[in-house]
C-alpha positions in Angstrom: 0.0 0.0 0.0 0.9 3.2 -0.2 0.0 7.2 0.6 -2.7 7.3 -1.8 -4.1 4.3 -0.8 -3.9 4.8 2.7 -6.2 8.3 2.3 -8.5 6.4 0.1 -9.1 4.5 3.0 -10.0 7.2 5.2 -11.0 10.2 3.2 -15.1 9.3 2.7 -15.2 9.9 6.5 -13.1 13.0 7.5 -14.1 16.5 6.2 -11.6 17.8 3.8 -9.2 20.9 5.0 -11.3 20.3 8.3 -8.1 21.3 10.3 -9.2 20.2 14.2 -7.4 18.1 16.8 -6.9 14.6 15.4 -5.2 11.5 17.0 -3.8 8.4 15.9 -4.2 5.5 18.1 -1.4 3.2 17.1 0.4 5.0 14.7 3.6 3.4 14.3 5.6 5.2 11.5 2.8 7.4 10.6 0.9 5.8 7.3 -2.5 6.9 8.5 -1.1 9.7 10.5 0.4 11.2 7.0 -3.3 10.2 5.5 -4.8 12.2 8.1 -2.8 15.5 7.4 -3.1 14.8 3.5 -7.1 15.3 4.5 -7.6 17.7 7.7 -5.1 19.8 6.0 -2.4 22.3 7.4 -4.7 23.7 10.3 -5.0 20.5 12.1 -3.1 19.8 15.4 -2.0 15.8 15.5 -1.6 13.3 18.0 -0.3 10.2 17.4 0.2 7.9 19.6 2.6 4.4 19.7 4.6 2.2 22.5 7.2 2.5 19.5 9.4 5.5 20.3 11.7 4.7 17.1 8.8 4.1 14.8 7.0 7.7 16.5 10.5 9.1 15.3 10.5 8.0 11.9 6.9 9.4 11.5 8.4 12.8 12.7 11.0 12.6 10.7 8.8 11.7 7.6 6.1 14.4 8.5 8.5 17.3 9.2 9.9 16.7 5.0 6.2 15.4 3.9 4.5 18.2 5.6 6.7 20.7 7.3 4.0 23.1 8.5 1.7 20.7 10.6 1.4 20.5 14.3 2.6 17.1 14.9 2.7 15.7 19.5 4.2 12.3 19.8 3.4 10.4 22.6 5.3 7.1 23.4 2.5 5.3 25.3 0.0 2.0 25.5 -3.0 3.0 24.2 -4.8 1.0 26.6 -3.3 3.3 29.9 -4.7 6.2 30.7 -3.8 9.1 28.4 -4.0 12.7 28.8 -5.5 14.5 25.4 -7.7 17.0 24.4 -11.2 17.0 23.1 -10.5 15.5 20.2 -12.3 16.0 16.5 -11.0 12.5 15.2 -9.7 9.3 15.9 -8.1 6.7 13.9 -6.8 3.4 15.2 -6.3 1.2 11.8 -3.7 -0.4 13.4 -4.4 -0.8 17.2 -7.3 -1.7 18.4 -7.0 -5.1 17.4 -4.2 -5.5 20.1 -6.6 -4.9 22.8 -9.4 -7.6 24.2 -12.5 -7.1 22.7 -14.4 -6.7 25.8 -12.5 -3.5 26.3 -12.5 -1.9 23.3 -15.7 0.5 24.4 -13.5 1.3 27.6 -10.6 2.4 25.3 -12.5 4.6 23.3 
């Protein structure tokens, strides 16, 4: 897969140049996280969110040359632990929720 595809995935349910506070539950070295930007646009604060600190560096790395202006937080954290954010416009989790037990998915989220 690759960037196109990954906002093809997404785009029919986030808002185009939306901008808003966005997370990324899961995001590892940032496919959907790019995806997310590529949408909501330059006025968009995101989180994203991994137990990867290497992989959350990549991502940075990729987003600062991808897209340079966007308002990027990486947290290295467990999803399933209590996390301070915001209120928050979106959520994706295309790679993460899968790790957690189903009976406490509605919990997580």
């Amino acid at each position: 897969m690759n960037h196109a595809d990954h906002v093809q995935l997404i785009e029919a349910g986030i808002e185009r140049n939306s901008g808003g506070v966005w997370a990324d539950f899961g995001a590892g070295s940032g496919a959907f996280t790019l995806a997310i930007r590529d949408i909501v646009g330059p006025d968009a604060a995101i989180i994203a969110i991994d137990r990867d600190g290497t992989s959350l560096e990549t991502l940075r790395a990729t987003m600062e040359r991808r897209f340079p202006d966007t308002r990027l937080r990486v947290i290295q954290a467990d999803i399933a632990g209590r996390l301070a954010l915001p209120p928050l416009d979106g959520i994706i989790a295309a790679n993460a929720i899968h790790y957690i037990p189903e009976r406490n998915h509605v919990a997580l989220l």
